[in-house]
N, C-alpha and C positions, 0 to 999 in steps of 0.2 A: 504494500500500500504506500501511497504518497504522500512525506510529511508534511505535515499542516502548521501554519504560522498564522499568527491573529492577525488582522486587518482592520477590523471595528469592532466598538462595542453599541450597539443600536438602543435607542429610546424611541419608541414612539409615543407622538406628541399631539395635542389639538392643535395646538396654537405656537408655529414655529417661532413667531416673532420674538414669542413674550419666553419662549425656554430657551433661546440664542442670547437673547436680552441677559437672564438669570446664569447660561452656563458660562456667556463670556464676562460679563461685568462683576457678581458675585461670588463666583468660582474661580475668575479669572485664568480663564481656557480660551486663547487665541482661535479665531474663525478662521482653517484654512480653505473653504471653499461650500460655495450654497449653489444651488442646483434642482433641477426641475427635470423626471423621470418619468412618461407616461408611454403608452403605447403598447399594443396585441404580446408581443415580445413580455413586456415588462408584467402586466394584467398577469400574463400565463405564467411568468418565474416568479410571483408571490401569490397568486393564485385568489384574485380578488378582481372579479369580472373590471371590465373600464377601468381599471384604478391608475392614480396619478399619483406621486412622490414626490413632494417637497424636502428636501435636502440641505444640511448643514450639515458640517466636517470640521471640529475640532479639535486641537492639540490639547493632549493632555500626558505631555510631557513621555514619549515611547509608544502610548498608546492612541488611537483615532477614539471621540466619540462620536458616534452617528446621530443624530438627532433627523427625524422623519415626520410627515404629518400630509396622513394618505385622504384621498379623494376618490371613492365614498371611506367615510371613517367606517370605522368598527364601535363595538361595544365594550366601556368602560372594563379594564382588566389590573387594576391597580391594585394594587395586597395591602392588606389593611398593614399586615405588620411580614417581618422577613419568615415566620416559619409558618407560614402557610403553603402548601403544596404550589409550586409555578410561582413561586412569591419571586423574585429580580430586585439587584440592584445592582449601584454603579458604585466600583472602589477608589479612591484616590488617593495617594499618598500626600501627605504634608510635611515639613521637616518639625513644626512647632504646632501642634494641635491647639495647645492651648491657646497662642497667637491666636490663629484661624478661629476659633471658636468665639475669642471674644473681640476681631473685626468683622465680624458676620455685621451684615445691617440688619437693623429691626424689623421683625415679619419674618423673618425666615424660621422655619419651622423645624426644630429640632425635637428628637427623642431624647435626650438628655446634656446635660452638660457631659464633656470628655470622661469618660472613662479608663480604666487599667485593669484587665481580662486579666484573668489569671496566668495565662501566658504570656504577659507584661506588655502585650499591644495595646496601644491608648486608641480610643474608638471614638466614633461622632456618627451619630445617625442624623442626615436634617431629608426635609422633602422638598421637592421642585415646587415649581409651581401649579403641577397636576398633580404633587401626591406621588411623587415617582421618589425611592428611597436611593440617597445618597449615600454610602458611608465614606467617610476621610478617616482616615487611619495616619496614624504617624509611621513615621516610616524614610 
């Protein structure tokens, strides 16, 4: 078999503007490229009759995050918390958690203030602006 290397990590999104807005301002993750993906081709490799893709591509430092936001949408699929079956997030390292945690601007929605697992990872849950779970980890 042929080994596999990551390329992106995918969000889908209602509202591109406003999760580009949140991943690159507040997150501060560089936008390398936004894009517009429709057609028979496309429809049939995601398998959502007519569907159209809206597209951003951002650095996050080694890794791409994908942010999407299809035309006809789907139905809400957001996990109330991480250990629900099919639950998803997005990992990102930080060098200073605690920094990060307390230049968050107000509104953003976190599960805790920074923690230390037993396994001495310092953790941060916060949620986008749909409800999609972030974790920052130190690292």
């Amino acid at each position: 078999m042929q080994s596999l290397d990551a390329h992106h990590f995918g969000v889908t999104v209602t509202d591109l503007d406003s999760a580009v807005e949140f991943y690159s301002e507040t997150l501060g993750l560089d936008v390398l490229s936004r894009f517009t993906v429709s057609g028979e081709a496309f429809a049939t490799g995601v398998g959502v009759p007519d569907a159209t893709g809206r597209f951003a591509h951002l650095d996050a430092g080694g890794a791409r995050v994908e942010l999407v936001e299809y035309d006809p949408s789907g139905s809400d699929a957001t996990a109330e918390s991480v250990n629900q079956a099919g639950a998803k997030h997005l990992g990102l390292a930080v060098d200073d958690i605690d920094r990060f945690y307390d230049d968050l601007p107000d509104g953003v929605d976190t599960l805790s203030a920074p923690q230390t697992t037993e396994s001495g990872t310092r953790i941060l849950f916060l949620r986008d602006p749909e409800d999609n779970l972030v974790e920052v980890l130190e690292g």
